[in-house]
PyMOL Python script that loads the backbone (N, CA, C, O; Angstrom):
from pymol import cmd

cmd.read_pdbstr("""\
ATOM      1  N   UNK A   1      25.972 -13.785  16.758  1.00  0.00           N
ATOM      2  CA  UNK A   1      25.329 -12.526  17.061  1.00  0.00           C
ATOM      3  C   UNK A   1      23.841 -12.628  16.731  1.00  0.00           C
ATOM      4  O   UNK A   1      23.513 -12.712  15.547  1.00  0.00           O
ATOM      5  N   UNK A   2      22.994 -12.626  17.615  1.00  0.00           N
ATOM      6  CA  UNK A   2      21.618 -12.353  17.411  1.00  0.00           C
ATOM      7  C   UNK A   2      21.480 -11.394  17.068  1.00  0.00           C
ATOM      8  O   UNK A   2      22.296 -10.514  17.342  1.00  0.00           O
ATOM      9  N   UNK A   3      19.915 -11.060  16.001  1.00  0.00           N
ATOM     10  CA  UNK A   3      19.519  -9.856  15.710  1.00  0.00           C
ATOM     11  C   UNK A   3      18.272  -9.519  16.570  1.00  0.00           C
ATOM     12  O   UNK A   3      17.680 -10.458  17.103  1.00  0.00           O
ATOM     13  N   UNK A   4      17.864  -8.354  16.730  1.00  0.00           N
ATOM     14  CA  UNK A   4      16.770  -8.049  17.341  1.00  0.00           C
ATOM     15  C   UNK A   4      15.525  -8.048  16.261  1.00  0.00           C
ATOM     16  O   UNK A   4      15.964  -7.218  15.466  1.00  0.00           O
ATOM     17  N   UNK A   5      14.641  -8.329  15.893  1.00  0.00           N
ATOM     18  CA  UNK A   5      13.129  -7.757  14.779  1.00  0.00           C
ATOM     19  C   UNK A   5      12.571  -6.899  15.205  1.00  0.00           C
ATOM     20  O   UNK A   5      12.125  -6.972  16.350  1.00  0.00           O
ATOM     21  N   UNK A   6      12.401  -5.784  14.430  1.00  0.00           N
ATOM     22  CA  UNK A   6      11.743  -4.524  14.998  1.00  0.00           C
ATOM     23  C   UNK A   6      10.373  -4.921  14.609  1.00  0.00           C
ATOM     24  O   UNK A   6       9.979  -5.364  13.531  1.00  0.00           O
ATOM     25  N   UNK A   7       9.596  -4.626  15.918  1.00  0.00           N
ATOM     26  CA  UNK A   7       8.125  -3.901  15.667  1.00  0.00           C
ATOM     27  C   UNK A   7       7.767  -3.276  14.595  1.00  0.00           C
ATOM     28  O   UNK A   7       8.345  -2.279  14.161  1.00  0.00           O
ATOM     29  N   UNK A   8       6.271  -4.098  13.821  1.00  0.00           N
ATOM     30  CA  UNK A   8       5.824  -3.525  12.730  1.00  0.00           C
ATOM     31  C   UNK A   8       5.314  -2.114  13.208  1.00  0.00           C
ATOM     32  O   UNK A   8       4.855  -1.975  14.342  1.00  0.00           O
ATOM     33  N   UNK A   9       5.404  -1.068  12.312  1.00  0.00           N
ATOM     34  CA  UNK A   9       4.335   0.022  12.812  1.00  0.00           C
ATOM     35  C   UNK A   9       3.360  -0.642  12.585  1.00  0.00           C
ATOM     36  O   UNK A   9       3.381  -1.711  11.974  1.00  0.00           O
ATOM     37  N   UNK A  10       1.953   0.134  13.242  1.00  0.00           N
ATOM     38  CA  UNK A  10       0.855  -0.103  13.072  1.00  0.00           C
ATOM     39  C   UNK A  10      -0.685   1.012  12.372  1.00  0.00           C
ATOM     40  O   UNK A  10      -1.027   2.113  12.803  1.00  0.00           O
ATOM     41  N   UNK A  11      -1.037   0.572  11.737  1.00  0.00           N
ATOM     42  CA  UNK A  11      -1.006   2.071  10.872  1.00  0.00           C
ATOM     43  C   UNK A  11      -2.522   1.598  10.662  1.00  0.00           C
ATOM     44  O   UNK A  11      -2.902   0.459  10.393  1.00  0.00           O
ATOM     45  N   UNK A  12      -3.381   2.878  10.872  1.00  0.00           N
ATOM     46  CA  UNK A  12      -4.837   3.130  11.062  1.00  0.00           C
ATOM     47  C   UNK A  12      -5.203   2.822   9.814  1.00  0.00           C
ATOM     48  O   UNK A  12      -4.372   2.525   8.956  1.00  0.00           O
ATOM     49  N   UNK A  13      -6.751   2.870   9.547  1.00  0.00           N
ATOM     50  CA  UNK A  13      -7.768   3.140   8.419  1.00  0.00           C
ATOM     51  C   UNK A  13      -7.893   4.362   8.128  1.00  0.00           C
ATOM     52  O   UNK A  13      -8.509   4.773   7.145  1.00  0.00           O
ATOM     53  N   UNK A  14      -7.149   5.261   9.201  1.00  0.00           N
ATOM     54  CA  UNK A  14      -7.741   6.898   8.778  1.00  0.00           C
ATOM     55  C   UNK A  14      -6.659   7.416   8.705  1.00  0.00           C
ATOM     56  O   UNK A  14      -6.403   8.592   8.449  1.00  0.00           O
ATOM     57  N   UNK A  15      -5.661   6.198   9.023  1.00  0.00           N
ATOM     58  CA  UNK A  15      -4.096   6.827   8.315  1.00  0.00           C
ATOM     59  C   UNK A  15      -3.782   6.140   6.995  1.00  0.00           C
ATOM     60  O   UNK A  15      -2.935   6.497   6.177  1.00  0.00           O
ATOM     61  N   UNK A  16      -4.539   5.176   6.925  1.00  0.00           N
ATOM     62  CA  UNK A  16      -4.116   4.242   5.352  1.00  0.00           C
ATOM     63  C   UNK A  16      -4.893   5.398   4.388  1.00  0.00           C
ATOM     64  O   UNK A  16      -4.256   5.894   3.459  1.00  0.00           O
ATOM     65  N   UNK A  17      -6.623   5.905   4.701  1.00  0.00           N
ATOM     66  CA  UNK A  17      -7.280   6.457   3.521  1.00  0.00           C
ATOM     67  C   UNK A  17      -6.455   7.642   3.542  1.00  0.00           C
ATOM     68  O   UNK A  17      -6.521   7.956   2.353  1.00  0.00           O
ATOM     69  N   UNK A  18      -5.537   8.733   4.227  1.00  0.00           N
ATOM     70  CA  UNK A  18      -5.114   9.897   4.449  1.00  0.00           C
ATOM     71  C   UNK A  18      -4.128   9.816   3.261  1.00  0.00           C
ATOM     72  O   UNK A  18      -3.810  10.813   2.613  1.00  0.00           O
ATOM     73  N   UNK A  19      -3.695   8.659   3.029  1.00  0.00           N
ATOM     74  CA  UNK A  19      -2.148   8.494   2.100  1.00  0.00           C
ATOM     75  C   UNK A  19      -2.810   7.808   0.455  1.00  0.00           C
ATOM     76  O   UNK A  19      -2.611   6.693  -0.027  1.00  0.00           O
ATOM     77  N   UNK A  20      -3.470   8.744   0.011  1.00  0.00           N
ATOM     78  CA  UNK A  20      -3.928   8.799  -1.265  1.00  0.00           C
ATOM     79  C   UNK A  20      -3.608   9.151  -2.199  1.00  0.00           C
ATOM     80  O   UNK A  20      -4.368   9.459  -3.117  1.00  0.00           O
ATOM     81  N   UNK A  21      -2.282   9.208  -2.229  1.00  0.00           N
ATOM     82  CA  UNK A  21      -1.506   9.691  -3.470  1.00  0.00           C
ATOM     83  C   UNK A  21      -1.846  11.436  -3.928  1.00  0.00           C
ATOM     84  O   UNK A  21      -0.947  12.120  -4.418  1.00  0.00           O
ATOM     85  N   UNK A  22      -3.028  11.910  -3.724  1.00  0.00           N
ATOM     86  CA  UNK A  22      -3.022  13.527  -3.772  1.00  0.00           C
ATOM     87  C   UNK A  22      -2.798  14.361  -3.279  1.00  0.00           C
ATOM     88  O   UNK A  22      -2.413  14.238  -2.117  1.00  0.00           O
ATOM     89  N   UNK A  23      -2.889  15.473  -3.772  1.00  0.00           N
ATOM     90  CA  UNK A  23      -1.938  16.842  -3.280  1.00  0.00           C
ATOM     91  C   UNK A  23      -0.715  16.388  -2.554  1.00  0.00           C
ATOM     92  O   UNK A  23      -0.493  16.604  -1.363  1.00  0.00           O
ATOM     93  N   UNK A  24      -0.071  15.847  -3.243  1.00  0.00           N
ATOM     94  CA  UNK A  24       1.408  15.500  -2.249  1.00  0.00           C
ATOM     95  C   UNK A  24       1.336  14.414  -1.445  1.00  0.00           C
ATOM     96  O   UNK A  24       2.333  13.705  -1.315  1.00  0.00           O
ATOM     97  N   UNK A  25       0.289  14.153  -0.864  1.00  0.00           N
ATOM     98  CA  UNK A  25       0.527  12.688  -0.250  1.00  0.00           C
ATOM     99  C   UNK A  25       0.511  11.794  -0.568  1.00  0.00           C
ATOM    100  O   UNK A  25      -0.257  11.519  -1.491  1.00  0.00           O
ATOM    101  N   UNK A  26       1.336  10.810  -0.005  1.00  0.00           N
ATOM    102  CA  UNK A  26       2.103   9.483  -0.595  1.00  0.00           C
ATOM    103  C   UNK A  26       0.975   8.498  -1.115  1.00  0.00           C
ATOM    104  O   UNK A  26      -0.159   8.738  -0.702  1.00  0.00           O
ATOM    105  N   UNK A  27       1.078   7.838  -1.636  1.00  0.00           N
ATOM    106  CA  UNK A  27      -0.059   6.578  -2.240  1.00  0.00           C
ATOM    107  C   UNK A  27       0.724   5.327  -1.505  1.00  0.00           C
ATOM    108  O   UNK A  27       1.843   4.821  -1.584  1.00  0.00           O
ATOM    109  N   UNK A  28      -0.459   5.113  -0.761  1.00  0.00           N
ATOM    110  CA  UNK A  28       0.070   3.671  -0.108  1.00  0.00           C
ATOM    111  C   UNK A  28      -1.909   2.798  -0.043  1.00  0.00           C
ATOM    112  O   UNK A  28      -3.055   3.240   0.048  1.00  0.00           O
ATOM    113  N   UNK A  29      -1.317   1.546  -0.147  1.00  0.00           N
ATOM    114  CA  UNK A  29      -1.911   0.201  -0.423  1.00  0.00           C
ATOM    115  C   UNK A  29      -2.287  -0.286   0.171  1.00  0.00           C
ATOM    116  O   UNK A  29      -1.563   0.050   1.108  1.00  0.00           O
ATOM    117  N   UNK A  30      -3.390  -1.413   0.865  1.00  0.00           N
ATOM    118  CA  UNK A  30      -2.838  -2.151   1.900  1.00  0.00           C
ATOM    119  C   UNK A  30      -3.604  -3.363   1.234  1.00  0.00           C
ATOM    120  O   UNK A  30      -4.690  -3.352   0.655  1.00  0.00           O
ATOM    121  N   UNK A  31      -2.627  -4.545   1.509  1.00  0.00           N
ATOM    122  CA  UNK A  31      -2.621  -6.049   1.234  1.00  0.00           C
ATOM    123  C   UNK A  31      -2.815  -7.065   1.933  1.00  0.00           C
ATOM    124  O   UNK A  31      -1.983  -7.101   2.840  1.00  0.00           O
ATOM    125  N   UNK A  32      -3.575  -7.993   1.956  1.00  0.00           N
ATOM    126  CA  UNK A  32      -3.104  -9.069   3.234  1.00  0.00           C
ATOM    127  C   UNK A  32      -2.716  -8.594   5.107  1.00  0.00           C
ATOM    128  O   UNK A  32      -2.262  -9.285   6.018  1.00  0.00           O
ATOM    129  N   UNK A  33      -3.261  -6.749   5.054  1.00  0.00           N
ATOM    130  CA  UNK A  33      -2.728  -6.687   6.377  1.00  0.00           C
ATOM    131  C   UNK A  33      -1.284  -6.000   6.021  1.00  0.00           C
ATOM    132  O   UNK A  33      -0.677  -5.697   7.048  1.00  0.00           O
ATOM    133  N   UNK A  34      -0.727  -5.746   5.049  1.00  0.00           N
ATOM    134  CA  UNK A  34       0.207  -5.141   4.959  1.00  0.00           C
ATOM    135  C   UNK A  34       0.242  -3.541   4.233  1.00  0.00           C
ATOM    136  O   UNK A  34      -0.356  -3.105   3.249  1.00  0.00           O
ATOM    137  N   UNK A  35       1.039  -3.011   5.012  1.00  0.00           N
ATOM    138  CA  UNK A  35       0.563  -1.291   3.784  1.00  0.00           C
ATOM    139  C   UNK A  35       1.792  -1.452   2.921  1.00  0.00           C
ATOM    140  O   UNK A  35       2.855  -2.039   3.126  1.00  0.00           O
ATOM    141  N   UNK A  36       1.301  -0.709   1.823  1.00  0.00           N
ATOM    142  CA  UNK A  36       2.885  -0.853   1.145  1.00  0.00           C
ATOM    143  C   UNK A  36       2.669   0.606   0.526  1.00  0.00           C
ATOM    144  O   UNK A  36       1.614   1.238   0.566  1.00  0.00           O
ATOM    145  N   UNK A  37       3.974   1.052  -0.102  1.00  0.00           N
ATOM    146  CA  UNK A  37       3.958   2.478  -0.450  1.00  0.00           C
ATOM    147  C   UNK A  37       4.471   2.755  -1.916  1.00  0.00           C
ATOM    148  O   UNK A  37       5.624   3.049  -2.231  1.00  0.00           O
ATOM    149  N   UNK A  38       3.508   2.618  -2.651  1.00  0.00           N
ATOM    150  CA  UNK A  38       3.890   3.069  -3.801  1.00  0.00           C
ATOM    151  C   UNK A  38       3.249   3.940  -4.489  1.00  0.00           C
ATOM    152  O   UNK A  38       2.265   3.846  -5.222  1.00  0.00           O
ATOM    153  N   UNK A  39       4.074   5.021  -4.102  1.00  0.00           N
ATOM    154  CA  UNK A  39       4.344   6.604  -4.570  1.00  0.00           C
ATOM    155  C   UNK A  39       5.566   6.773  -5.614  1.00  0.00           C
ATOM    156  O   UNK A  39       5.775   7.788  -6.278  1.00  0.00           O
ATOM    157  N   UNK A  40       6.643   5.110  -5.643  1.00  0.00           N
ATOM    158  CA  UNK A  40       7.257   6.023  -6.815  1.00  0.00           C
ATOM    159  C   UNK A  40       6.711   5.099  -8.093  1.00  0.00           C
ATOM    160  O   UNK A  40       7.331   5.037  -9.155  1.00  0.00           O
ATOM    161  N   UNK A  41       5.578   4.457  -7.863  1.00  0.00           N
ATOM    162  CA  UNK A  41       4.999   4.121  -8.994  1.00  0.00           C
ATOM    163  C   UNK A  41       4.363   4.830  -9.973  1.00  0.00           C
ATOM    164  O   UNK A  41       3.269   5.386  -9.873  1.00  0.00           O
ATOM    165  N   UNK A  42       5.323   4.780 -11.235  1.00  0.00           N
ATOM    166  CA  UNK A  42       4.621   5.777 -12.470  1.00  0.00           C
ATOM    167  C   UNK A  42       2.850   5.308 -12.446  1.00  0.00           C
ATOM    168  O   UNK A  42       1.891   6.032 -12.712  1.00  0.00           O
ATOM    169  N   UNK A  43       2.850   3.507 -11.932  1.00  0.00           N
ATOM    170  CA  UNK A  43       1.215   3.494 -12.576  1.00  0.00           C
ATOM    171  C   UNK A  43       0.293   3.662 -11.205  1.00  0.00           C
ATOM    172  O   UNK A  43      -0.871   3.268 -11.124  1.00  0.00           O
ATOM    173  N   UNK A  44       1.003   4.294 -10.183  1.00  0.00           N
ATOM    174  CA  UNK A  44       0.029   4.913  -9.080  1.00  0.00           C
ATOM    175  C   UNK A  44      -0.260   6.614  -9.128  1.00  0.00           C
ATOM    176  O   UNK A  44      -0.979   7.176  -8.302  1.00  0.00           O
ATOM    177  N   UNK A  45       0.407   7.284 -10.201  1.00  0.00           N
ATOM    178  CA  UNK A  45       0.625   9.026  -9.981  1.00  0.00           C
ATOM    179  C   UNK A  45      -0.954   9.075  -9.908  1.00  0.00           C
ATOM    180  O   UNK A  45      -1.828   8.401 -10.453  1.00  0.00           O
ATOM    181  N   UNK A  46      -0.986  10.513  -8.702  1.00  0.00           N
ATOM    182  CA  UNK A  46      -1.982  10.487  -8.412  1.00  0.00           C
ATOM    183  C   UNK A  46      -2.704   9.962  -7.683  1.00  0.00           C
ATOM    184  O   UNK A  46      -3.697  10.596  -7.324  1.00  0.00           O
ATOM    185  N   UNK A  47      -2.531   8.864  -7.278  1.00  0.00           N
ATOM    186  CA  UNK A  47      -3.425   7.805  -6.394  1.00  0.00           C
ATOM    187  C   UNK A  47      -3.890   7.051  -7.069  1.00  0.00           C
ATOM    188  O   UNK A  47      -4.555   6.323  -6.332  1.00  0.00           O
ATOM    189  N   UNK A  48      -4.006   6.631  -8.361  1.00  0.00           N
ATOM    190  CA  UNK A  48      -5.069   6.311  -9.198  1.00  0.00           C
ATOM    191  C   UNK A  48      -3.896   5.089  -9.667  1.00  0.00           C
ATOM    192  O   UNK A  48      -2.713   5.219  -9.979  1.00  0.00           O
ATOM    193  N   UNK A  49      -4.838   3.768  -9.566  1.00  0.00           N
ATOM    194  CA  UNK A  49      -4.370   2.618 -10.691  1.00  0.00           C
ATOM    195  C   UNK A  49      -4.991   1.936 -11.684  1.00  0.00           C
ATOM    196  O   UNK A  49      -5.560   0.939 -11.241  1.00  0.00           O
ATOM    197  N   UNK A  50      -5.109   2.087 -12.889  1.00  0.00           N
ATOM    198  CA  UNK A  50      -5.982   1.718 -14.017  1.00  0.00           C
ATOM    199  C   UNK A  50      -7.376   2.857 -13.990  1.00  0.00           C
ATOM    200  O   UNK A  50      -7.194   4.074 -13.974  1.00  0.00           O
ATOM    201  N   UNK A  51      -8.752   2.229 -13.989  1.00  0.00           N
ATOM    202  CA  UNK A  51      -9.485   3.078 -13.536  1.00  0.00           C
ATOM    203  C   UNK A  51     -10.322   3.241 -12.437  1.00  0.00           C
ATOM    204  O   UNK A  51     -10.932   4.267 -12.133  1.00  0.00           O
ATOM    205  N   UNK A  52     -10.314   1.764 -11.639  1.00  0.00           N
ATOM    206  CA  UNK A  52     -11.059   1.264 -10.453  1.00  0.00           C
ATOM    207  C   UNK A  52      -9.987   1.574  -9.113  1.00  0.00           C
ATOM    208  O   UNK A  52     -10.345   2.173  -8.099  1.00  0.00           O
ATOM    209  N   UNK A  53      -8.979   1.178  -9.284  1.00  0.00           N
ATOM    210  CA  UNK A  53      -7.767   1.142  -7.773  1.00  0.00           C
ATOM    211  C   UNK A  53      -7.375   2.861  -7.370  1.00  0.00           C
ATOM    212  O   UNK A  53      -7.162   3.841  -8.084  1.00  0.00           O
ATOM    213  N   UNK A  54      -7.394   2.727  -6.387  1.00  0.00           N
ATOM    214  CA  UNK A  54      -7.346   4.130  -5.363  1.00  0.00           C
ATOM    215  C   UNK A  54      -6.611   3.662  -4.389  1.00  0.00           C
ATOM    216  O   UNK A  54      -6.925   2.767  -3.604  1.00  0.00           O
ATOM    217  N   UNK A  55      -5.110   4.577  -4.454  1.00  0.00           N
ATOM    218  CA  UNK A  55      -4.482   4.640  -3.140  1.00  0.00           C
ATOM    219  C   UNK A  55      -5.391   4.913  -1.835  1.00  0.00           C
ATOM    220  O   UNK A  55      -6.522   5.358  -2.031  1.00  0.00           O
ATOM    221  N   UNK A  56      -5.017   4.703  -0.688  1.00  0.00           N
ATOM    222  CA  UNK A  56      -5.123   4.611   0.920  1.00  0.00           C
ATOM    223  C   UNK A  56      -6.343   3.874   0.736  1.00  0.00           C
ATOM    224  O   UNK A  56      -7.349   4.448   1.153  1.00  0.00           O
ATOM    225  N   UNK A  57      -6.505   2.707   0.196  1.00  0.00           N
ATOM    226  CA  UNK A  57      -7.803   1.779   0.398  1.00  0.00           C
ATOM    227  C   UNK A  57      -7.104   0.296   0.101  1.00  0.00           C
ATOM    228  O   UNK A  57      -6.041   0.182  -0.509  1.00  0.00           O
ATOM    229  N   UNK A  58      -7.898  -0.859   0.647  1.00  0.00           N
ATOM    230  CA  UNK A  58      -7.705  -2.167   0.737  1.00  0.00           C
ATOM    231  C   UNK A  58      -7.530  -2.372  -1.148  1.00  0.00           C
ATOM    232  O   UNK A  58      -8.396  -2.037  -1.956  1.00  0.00           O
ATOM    233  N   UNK A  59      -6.212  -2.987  -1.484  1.00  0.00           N
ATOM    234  CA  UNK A  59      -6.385  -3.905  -2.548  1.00  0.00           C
ATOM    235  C   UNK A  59      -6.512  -5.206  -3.006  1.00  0.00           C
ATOM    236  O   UNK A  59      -5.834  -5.623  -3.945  1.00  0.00           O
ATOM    237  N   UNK A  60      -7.403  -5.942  -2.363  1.00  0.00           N
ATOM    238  CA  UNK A  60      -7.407  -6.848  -2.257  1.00  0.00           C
ATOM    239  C   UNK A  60      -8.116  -7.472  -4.016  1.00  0.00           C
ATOM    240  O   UNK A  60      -7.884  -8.208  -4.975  1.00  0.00           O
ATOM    241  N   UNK A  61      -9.080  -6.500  -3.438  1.00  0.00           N
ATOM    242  CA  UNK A  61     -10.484  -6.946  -4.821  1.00  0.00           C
ATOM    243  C   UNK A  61      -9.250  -6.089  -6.132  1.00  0.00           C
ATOM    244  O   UNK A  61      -8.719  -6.834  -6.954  1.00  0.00           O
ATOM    245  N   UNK A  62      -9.042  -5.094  -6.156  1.00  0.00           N
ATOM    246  CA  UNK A  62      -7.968  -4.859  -7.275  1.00  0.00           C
ATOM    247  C   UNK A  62      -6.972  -5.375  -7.862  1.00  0.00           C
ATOM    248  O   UNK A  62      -6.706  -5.350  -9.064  1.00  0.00           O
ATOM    249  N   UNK A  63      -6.273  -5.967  -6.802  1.00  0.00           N
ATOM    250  CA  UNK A  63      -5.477  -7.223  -7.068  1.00  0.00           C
ATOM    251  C   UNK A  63      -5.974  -8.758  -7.389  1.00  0.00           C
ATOM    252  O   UNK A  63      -5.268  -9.349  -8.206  1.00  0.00           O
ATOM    253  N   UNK A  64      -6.887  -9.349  -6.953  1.00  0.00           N
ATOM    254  CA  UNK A  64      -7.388 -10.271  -7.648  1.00  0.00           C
ATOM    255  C   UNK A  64      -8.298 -10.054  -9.196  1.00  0.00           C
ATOM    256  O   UNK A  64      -9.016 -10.902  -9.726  1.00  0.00           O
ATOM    257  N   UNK A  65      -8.034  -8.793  -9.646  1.00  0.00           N
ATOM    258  CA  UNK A  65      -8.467  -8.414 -10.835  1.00  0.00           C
ATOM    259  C   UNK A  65      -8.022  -8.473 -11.869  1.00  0.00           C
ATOM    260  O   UNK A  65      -8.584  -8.497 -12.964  1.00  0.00           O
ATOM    261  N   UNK A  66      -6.774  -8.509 -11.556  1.00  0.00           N
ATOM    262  CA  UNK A  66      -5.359  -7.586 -11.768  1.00  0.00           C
ATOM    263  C   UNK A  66      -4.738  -8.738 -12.758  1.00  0.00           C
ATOM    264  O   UNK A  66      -4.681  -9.936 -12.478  1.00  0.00           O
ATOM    265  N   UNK A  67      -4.407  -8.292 -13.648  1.00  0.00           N
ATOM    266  CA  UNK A  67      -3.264  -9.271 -14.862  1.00  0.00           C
ATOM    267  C   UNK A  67      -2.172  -9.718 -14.041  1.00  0.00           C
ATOM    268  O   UNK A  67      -1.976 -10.930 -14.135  1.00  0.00           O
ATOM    269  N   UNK A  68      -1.304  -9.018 -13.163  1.00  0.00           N
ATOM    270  CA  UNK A  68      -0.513  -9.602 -12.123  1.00  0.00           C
ATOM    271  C   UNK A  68      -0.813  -9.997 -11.054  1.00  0.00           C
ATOM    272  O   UNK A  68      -1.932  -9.760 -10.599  1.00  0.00           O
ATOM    273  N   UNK A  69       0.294 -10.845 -10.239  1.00  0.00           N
ATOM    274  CA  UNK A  69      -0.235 -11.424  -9.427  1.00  0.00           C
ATOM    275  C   UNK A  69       0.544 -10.092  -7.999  1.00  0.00           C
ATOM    276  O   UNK A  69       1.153  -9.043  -8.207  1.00  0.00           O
ATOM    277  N   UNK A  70       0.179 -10.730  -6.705  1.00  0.00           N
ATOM    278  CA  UNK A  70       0.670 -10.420  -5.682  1.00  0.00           C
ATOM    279  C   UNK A  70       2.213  -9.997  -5.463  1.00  0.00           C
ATOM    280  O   UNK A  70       2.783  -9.210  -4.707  1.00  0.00           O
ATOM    281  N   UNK A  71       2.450 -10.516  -6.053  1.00  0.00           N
ATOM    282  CA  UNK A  71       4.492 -10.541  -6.476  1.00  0.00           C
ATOM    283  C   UNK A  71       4.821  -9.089  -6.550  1.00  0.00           C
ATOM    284  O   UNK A  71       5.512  -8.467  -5.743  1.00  0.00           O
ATOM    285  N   UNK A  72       4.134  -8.547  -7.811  1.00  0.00           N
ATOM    286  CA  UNK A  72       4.394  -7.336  -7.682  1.00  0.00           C
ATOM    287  C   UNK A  72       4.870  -6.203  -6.433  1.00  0.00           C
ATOM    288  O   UNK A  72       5.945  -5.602  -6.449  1.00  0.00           O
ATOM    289  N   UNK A  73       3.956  -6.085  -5.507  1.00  0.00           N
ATOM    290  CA  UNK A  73       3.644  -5.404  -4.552  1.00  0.00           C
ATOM    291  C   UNK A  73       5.515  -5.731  -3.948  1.00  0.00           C
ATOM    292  O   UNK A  73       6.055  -4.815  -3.328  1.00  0.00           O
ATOM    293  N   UNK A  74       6.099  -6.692  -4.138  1.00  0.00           N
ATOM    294  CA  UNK A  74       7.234  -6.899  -2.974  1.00  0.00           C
ATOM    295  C   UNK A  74       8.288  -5.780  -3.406  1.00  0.00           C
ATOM    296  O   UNK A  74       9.218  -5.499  -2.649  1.00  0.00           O
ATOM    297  N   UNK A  75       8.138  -5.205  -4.526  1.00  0.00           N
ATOM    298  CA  UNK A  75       8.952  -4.398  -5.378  1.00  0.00           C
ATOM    299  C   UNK A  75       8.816  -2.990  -4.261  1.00  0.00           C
ATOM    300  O   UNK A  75       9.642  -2.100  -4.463  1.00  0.00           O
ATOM    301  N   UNK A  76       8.109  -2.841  -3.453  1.00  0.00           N
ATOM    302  CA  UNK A  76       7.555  -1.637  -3.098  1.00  0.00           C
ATOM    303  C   UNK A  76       8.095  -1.559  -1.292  1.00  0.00           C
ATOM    304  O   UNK A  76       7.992  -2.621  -0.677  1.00  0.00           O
ATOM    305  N   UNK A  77       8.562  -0.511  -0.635  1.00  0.00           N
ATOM    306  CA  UNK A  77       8.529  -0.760   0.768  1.00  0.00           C
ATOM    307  C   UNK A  77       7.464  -1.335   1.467  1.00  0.00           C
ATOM    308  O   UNK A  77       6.511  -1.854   0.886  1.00  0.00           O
ATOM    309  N   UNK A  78       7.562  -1.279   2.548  1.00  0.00           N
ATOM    310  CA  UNK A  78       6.436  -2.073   3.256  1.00  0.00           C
ATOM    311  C   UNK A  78       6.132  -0.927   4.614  1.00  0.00           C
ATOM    312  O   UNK A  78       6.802  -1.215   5.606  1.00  0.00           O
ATOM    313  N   UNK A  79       5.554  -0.138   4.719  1.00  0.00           N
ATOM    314  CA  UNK A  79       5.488   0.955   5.876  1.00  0.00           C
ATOM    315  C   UNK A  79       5.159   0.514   6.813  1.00  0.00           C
ATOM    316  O   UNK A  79       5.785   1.047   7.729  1.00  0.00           O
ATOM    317  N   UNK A  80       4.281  -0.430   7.270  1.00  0.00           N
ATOM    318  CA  UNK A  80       3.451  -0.798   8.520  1.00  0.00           C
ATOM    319  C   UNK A  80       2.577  -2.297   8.477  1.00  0.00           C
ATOM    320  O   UNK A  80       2.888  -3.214   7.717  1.00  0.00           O
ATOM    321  N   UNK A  81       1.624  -2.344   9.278  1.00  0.00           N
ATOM    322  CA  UNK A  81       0.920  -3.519   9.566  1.00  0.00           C
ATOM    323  C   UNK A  81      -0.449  -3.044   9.935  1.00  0.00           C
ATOM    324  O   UNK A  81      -0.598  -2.476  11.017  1.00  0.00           O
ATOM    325  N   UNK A  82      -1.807  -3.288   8.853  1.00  0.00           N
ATOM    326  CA  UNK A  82      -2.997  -2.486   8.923  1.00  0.00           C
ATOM    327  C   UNK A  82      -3.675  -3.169  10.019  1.00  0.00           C
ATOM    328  O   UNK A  82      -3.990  -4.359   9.991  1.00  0.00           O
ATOM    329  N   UNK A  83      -3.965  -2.066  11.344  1.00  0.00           N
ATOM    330  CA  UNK A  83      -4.299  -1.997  12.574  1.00  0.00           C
ATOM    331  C   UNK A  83      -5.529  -2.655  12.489  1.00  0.00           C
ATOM    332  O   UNK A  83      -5.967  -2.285  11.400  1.00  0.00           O
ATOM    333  N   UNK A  84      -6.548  -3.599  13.116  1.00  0.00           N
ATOM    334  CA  UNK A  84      -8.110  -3.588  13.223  1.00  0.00           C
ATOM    335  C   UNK A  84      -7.996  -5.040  11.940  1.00  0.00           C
ATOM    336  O   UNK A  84      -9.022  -5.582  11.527  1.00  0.00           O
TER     337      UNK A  84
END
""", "prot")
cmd.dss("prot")
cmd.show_as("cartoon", "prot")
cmd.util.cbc("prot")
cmd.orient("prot")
């Protein structure tokens, strides 16, 4: 039985900064081209990670900062594929 692979969504810059963890909206990441969503991260409440990282923005430079490595992030869904 073959499987089919679904199509990544594809998910804007003005839909990645929209998902900032405030007033209710979700905190999502984006990595390598990947968004990821972590909103049920206790160390994202808010949008906020440490004192520099901000949900709906590139973590690239935050993550190479970062005491952990990349690994982390797999813990988290994966929503889409950052468009551009």
């Amino acid at each position: 039985m073959q499987t089919k692979e679904v199509p990544m969504r594809e998910i804007s810059q003005e839909e990645l900064a929209a998902c900032n963890g405030i007033d209710g909206a979700p905190a999502w990441v984006a990595y390598q081209g990947l968004v990821y969503d972590v909103s049920s991260s206790y160390h994202w409440r808010q949008g906020r990670h440490q004192i520099t990282n901000r949900a709906g923005q590139l973590y690239e430079r935050g993550l190479n900062a970062a005491p952990h490595g990349p690994d982390l992030l797999e813990r988290f869904p994966i929503v889409g594929r950052l468009s551009g």
